[in-house]
PyMOL Python script that loads the backbone (N, CA, C, O; Angstrom):
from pymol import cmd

cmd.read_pdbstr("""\
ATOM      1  N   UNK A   1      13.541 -13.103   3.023  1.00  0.00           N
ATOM      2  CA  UNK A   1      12.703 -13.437   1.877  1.00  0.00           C
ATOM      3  C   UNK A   1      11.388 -12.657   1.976  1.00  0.00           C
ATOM      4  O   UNK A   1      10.676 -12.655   2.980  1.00  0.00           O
ATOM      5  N   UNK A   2      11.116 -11.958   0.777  1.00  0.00           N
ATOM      6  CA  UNK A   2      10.088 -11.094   1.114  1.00  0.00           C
ATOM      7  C   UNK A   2       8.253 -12.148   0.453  1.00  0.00           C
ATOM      8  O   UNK A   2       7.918 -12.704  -0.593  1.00  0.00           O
ATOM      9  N   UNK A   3       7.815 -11.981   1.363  1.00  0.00           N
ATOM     10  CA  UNK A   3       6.491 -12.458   1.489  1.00  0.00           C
ATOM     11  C   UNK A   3       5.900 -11.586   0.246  1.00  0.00           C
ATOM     12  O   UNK A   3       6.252 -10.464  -0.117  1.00  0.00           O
ATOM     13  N   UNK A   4       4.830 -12.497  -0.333  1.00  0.00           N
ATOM     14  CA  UNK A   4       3.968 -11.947  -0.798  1.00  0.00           C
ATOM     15  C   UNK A   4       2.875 -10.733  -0.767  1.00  0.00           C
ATOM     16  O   UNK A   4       2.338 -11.076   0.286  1.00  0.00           O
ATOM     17  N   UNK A   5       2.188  -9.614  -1.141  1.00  0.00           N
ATOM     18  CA  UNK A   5       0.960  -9.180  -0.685  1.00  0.00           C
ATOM     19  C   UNK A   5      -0.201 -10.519  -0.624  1.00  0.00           C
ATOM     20  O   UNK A   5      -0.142 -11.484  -1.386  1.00  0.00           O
ATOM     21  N   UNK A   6      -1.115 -10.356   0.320  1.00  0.00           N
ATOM     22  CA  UNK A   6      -2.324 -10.680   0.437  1.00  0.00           C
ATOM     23  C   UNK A   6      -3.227 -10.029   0.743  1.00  0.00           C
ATOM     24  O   UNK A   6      -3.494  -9.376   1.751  1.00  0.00           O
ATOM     25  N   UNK A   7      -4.037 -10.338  -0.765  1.00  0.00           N
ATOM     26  CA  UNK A   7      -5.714  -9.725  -0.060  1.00  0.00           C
ATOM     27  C   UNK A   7      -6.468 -10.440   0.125  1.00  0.00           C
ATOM     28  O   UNK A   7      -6.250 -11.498  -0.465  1.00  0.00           O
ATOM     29  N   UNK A   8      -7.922 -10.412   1.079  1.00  0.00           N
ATOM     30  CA  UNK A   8      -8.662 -10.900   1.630  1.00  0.00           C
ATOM     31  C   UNK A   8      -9.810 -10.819  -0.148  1.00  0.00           C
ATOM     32  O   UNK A   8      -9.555 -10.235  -1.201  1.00  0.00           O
ATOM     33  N   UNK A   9     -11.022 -11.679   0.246  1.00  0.00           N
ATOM     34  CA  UNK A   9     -11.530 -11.466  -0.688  1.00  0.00           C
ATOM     35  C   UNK A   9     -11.936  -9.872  -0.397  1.00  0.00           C
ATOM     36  O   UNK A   9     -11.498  -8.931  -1.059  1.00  0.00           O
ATOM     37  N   UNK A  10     -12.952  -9.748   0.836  1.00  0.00           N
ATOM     38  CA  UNK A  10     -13.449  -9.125   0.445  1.00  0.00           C
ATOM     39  C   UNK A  10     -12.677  -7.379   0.006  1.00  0.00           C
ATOM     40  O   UNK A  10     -13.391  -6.430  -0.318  1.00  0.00           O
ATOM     41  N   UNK A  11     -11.123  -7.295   0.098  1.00  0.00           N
ATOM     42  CA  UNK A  11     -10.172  -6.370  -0.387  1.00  0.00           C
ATOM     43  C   UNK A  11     -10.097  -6.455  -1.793  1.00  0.00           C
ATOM     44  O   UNK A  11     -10.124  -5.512  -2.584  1.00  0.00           O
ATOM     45  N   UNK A  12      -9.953  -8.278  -2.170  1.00  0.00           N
ATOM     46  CA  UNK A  12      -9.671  -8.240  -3.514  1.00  0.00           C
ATOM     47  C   UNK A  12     -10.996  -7.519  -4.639  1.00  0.00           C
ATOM     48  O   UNK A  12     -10.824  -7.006  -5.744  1.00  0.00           O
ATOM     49  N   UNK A  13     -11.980  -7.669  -4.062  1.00  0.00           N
ATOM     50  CA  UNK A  13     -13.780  -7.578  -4.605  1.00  0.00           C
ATOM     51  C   UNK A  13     -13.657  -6.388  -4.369  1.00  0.00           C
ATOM     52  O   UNK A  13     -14.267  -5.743  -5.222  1.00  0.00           O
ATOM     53  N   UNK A  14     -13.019  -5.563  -3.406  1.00  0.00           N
ATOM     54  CA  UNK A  14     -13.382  -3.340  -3.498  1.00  0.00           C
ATOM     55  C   UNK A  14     -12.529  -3.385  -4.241  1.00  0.00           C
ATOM     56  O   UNK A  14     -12.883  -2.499  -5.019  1.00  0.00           O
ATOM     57  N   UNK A  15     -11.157  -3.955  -4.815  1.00  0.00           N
ATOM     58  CA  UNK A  15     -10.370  -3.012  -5.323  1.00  0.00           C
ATOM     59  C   UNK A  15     -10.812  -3.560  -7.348  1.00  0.00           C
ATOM     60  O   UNK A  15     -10.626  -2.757  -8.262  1.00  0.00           O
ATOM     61  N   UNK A  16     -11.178  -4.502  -7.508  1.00  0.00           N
ATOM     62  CA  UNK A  16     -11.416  -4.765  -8.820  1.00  0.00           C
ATOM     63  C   UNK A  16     -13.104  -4.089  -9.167  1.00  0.00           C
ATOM     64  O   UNK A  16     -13.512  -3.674 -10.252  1.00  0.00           O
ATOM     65  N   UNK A  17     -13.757  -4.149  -8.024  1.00  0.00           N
ATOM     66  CA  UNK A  17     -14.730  -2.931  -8.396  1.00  0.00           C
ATOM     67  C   UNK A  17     -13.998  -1.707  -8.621  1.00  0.00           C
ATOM     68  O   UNK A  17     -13.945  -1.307  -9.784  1.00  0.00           O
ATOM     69  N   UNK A  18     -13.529  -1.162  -7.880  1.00  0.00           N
ATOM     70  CA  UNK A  18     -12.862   0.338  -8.026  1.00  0.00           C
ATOM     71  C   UNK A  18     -12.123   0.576  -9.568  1.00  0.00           C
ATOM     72  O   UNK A  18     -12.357   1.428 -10.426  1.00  0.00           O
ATOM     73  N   UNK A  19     -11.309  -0.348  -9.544  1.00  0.00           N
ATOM     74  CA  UNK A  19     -10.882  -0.031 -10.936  1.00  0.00           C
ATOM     75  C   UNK A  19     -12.022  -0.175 -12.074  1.00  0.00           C
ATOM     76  O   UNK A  19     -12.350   0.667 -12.910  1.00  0.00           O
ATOM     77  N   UNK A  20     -12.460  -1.287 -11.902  1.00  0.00           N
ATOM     78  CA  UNK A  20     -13.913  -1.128 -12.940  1.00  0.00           C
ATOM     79  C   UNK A  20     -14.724   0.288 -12.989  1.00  0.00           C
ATOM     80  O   UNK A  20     -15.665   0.566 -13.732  1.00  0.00           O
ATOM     81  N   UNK A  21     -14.091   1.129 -11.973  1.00  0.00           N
ATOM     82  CA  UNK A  21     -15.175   2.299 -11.471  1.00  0.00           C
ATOM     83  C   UNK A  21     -14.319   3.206 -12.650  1.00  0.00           C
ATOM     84  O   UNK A  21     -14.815   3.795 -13.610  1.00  0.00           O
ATOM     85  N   UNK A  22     -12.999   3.134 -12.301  1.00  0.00           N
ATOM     86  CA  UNK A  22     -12.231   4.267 -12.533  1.00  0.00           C
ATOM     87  C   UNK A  22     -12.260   3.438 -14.408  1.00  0.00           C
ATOM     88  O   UNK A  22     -12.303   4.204 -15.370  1.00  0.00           O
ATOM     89  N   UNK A  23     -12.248   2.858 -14.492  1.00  0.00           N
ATOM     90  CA  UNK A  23     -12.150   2.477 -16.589  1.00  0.00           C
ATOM     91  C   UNK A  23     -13.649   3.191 -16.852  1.00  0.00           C
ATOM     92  O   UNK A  23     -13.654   3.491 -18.046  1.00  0.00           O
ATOM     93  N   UNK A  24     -14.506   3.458 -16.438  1.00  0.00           N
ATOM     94  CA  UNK A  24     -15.622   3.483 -16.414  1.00  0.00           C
ATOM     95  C   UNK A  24     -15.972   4.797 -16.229  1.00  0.00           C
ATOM     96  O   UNK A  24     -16.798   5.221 -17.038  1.00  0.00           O
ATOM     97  N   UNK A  25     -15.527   5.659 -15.288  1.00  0.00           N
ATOM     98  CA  UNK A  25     -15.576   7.093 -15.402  1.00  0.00           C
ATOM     99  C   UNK A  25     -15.083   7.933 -16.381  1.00  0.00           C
ATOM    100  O   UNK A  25     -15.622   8.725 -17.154  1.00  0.00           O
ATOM    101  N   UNK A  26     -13.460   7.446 -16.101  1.00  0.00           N
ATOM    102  CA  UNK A  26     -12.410   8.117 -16.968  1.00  0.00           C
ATOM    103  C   UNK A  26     -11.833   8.138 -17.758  1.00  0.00           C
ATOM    104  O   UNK A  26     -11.021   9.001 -18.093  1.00  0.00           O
ATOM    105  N   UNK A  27     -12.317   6.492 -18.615  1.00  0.00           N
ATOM    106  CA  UNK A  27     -11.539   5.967 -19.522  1.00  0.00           C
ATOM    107  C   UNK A  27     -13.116   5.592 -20.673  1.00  0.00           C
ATOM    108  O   UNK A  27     -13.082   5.097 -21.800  1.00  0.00           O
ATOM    109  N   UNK A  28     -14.272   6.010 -19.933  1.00  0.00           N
ATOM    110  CA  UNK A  28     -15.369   5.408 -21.061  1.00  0.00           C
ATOM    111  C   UNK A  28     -14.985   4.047 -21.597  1.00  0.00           C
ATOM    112  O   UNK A  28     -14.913   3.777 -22.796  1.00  0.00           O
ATOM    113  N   UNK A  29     -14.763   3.276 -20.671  1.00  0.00           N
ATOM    114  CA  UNK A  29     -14.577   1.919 -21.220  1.00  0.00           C
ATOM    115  C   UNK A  29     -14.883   1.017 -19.812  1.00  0.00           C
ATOM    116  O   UNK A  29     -14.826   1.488 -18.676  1.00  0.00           O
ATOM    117  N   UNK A  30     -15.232  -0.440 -20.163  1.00  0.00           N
ATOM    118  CA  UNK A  30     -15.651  -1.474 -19.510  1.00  0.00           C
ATOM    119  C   UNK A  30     -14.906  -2.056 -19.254  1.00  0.00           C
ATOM    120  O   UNK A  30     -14.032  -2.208 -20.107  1.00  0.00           O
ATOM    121  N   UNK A  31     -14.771  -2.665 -18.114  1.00  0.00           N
ATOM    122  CA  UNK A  31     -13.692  -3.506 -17.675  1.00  0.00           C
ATOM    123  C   UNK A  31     -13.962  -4.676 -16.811  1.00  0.00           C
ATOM    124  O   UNK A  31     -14.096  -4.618 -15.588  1.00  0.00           O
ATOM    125  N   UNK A  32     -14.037  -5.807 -17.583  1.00  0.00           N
ATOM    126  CA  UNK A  32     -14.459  -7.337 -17.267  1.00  0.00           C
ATOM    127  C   UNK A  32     -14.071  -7.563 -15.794  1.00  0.00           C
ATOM    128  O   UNK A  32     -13.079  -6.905 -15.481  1.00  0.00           O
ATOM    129  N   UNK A  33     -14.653  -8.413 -14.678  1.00  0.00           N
ATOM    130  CA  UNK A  33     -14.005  -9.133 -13.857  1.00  0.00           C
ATOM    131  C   UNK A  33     -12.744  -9.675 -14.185  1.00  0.00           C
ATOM    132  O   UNK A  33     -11.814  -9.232 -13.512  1.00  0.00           O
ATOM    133  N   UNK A  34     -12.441 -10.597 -15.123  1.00  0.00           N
ATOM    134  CA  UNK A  34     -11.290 -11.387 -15.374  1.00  0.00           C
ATOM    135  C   UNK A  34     -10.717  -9.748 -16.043  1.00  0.00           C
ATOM    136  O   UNK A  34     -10.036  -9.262 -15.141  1.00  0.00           O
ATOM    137  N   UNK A  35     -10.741  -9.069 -16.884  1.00  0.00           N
ATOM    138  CA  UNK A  35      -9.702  -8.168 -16.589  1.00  0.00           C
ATOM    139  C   UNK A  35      -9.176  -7.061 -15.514  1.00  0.00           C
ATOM    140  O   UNK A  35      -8.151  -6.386 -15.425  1.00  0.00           O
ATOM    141  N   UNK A  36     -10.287  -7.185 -14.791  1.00  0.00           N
ATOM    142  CA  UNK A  36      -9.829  -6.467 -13.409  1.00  0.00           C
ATOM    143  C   UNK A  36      -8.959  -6.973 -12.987  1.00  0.00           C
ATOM    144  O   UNK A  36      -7.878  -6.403 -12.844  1.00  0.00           O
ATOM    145  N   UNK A  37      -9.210  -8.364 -12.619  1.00  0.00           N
ATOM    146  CA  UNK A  37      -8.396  -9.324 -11.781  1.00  0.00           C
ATOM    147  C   UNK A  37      -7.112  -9.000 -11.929  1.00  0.00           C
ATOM    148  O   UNK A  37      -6.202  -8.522 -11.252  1.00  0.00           O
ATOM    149  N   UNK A  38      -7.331  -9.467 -13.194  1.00  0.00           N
ATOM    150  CA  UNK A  38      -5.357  -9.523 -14.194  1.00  0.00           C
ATOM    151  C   UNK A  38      -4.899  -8.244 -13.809  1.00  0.00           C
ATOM    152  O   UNK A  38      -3.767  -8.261 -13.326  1.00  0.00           O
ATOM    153  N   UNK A  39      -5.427  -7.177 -13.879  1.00  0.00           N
ATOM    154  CA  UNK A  39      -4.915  -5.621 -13.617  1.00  0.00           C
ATOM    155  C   UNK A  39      -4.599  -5.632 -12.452  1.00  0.00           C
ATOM    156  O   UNK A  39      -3.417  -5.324 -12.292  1.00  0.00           O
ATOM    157  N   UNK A  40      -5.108  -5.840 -11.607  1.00  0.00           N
ATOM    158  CA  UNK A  40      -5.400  -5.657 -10.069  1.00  0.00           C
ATOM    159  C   UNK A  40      -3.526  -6.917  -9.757  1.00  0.00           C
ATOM    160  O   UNK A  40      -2.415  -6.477  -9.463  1.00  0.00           O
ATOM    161  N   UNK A  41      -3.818  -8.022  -9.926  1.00  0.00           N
ATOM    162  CA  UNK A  41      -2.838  -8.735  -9.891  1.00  0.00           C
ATOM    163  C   UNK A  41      -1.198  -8.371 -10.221  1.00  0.00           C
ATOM    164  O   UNK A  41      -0.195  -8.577  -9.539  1.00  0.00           O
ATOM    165  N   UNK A  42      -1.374  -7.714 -11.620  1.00  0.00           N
ATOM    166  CA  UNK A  42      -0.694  -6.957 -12.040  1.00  0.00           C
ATOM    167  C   UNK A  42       0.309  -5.920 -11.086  1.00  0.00           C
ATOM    168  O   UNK A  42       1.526  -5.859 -10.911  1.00  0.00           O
ATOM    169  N   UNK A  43      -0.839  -5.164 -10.581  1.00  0.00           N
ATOM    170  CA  UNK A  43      -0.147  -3.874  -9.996  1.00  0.00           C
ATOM    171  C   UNK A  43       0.412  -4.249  -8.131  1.00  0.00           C
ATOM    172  O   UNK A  43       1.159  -3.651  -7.356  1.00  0.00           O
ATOM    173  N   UNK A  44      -0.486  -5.639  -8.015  1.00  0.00           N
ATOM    174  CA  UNK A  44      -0.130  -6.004  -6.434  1.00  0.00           C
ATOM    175  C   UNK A  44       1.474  -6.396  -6.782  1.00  0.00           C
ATOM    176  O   UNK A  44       2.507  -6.143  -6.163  1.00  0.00           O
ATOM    177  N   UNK A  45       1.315  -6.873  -7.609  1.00  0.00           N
ATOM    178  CA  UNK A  45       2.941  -8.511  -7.994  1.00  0.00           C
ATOM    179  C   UNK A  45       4.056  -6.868  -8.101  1.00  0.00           C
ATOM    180  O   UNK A  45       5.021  -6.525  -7.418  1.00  0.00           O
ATOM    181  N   UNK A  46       3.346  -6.179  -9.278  1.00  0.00           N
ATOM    182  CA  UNK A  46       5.019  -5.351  -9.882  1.00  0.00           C
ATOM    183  C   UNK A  46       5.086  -4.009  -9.172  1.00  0.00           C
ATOM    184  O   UNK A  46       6.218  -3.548  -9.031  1.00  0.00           O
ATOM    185  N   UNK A  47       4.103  -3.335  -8.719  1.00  0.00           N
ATOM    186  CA  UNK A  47       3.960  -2.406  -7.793  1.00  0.00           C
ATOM    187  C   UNK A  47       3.628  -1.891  -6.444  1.00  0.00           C
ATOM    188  O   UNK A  47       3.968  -0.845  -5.892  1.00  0.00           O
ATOM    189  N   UNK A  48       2.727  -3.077  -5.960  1.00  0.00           N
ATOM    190  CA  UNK A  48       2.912  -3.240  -4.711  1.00  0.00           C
ATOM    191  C   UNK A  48       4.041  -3.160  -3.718  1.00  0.00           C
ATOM    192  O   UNK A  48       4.165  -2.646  -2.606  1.00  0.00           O
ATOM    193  N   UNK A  49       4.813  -3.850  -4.513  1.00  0.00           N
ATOM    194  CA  UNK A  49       6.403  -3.836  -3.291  1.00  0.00           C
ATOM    195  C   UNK A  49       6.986  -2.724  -3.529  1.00  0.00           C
ATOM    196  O   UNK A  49       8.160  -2.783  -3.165  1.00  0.00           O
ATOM    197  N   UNK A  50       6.696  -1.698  -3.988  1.00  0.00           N
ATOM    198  CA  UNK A  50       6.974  -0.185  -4.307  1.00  0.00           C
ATOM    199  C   UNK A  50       6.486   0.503  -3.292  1.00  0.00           C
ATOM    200  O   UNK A  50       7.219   1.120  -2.518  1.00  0.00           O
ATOM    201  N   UNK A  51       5.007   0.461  -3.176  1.00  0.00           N
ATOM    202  CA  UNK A  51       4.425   0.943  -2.153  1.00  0.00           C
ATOM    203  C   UNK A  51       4.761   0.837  -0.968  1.00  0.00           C
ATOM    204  O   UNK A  51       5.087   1.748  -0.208  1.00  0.00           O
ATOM    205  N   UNK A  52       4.666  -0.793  -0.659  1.00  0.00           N
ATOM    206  CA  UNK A  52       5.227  -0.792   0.829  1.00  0.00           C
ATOM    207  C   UNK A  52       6.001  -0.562   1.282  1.00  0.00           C
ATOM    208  O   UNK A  52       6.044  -0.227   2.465  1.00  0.00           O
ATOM    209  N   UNK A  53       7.548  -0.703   0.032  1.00  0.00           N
ATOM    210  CA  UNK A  53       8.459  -0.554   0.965  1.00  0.00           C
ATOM    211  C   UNK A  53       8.394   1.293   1.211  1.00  0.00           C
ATOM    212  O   UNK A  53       9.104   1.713   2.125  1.00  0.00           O
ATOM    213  N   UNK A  54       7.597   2.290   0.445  1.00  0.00           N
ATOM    214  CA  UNK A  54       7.516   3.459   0.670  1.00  0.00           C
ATOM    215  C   UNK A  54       7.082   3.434   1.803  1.00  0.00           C
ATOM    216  O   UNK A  54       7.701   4.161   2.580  1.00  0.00           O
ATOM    217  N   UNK A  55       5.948   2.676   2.371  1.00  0.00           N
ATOM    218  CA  UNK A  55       5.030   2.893   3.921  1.00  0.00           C
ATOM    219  C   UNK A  55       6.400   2.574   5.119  1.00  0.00           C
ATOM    220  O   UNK A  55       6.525   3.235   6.150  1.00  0.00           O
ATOM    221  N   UNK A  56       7.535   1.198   4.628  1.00  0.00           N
ATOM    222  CA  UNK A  56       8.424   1.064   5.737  1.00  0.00           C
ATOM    223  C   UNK A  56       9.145   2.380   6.041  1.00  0.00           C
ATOM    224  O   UNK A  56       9.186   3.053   7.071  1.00  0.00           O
ATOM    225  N   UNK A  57       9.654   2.532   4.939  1.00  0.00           N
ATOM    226  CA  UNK A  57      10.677   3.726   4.696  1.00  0.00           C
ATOM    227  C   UNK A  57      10.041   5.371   5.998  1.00  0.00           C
ATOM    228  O   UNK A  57      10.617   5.883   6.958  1.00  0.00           O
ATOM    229  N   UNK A  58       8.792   5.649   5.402  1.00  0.00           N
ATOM    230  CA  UNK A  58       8.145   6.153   6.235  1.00  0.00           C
ATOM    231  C   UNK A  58       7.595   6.268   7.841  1.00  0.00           C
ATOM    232  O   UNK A  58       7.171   7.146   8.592  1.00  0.00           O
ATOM    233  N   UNK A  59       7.874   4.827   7.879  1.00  0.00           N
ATOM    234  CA  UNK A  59       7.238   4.314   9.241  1.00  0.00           C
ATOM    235  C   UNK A  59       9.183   4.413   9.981  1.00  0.00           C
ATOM    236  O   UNK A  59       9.463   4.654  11.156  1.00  0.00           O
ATOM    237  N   UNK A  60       9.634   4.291   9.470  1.00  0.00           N
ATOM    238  CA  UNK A  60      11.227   4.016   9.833  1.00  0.00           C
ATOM    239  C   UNK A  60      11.452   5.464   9.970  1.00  0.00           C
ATOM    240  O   UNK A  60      11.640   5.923  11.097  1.00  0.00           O
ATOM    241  N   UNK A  61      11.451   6.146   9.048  1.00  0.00           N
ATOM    242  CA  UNK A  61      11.777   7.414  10.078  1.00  0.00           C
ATOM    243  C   UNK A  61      10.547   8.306  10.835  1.00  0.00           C
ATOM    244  O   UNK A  61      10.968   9.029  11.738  1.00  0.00           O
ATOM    245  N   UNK A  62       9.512   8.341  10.664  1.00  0.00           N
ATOM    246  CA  UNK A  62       8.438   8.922  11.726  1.00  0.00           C
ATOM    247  C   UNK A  62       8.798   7.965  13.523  1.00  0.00           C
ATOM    248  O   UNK A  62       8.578   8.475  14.622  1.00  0.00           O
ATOM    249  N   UNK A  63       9.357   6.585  13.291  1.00  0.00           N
ATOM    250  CA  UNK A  63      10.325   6.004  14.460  1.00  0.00           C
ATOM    251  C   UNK A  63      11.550   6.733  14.836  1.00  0.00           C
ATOM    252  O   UNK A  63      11.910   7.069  15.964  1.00  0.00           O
ATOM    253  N   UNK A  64      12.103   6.911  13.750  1.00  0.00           N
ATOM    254  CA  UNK A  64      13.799   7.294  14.083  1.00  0.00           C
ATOM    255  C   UNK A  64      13.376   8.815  14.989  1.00  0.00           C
ATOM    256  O   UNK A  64      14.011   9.211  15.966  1.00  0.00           O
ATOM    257  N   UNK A  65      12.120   9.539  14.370  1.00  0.00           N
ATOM    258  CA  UNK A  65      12.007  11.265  14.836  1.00  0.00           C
ATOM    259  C   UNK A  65      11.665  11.036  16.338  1.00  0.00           C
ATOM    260  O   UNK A  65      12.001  11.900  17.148  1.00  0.00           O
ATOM    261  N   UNK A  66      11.056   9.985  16.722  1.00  0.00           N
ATOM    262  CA  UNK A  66      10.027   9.555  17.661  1.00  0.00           C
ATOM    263  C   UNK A  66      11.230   9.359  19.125  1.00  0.00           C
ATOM    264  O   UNK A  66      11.227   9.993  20.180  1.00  0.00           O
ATOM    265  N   UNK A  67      12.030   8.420  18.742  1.00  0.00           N
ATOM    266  CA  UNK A  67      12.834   7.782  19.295  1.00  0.00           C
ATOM    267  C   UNK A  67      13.851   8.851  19.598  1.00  0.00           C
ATOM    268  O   UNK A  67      14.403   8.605  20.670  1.00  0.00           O
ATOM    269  N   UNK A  68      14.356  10.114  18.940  1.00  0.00           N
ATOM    270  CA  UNK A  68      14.994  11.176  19.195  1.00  0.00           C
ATOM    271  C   UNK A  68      14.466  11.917  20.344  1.00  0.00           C
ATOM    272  O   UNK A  68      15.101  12.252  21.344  1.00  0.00           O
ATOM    273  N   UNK A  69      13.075  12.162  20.052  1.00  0.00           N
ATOM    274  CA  UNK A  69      12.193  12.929  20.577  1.00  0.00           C
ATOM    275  C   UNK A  69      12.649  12.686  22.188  1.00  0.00           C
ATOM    276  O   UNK A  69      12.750  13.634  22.967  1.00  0.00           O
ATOM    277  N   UNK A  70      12.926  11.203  22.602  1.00  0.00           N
ATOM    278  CA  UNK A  70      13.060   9.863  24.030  1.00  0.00           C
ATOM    279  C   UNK A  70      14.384  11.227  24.970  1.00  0.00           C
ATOM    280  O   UNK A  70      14.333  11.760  26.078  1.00  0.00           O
ATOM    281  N   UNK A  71      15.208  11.302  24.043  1.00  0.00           N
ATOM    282  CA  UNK A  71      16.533  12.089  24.414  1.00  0.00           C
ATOM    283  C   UNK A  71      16.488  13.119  24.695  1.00  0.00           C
ATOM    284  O   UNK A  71      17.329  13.594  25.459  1.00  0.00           O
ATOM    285  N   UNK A  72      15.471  13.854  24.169  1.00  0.00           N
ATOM    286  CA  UNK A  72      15.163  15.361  24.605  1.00  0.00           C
ATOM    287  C   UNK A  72      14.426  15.390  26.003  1.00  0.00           C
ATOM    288  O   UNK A  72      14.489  16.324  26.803  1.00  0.00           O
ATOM    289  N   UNK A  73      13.791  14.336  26.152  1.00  0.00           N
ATOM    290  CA  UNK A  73      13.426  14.357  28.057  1.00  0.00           C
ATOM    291  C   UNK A  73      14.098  13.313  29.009  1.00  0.00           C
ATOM    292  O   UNK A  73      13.558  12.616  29.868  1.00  0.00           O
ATOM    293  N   UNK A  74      15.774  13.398  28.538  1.00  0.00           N
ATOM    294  CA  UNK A  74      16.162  12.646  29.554  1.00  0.00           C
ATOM    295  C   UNK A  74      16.550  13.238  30.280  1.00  0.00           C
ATOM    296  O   UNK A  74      16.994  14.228  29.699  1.00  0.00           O
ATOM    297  N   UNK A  75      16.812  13.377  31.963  1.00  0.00           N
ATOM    298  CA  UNK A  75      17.019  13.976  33.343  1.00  0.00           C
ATOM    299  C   UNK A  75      18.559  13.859  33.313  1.00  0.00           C
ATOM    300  O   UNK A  75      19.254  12.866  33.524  1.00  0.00           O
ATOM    301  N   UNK A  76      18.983  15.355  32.940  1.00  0.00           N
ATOM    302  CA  UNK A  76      20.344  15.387  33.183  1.00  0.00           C
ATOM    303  C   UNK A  76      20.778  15.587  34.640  1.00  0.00           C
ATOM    304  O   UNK A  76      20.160  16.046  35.601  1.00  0.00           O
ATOM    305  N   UNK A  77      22.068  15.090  34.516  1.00  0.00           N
ATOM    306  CA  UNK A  77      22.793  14.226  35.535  1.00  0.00           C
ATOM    307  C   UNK A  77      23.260  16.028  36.071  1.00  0.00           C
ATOM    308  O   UNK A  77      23.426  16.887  35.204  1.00  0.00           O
ATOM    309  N   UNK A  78      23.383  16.283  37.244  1.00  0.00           N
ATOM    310  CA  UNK A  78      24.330  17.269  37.940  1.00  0.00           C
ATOM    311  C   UNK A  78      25.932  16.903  37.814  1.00  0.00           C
ATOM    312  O   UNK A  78      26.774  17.632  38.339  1.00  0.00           O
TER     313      UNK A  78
END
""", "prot")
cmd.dss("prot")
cmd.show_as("cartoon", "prot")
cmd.util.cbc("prot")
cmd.orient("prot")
């Protein structure tokens, strides 16, 4: 059963600033706390588990290369 993301506040408070940053640079538009939130919420719930499972996927084989690597210095037998 896959767990939720969690952010801490003070994760949840950089990343709904940030987007407020980025509506605000690039989009010439304002972007409320309560619509940060919702955005921010948004992209943890439906895209988040996109991400991570990209970071496992990644972390799984930078292991698998790692763990190969073990075999290339094993002391062959005479």
């Amino acid at each position: 059963m896959q767990q939720p993301i969690k952010l801490n506040e003070r994760q949840r408070s950089e990343m709904i600033d940030s987007l407020q940053t980025y509506f605000d640079q690039e989009k010439d538009e304002q972007l409320g706390d309560l619509a940060a939130g919702l955005l921010l919420d948004f992209i943890v719930e439906e895209l988040g588990p996109i991400f991570y499972n990209a970071g496992i996927e990644a972390s799984y084989q930078f292991m698998n290369e790692k763990i190969e690597d073990l075999f290339g210095i094993q002391v062959r037998e005479r």
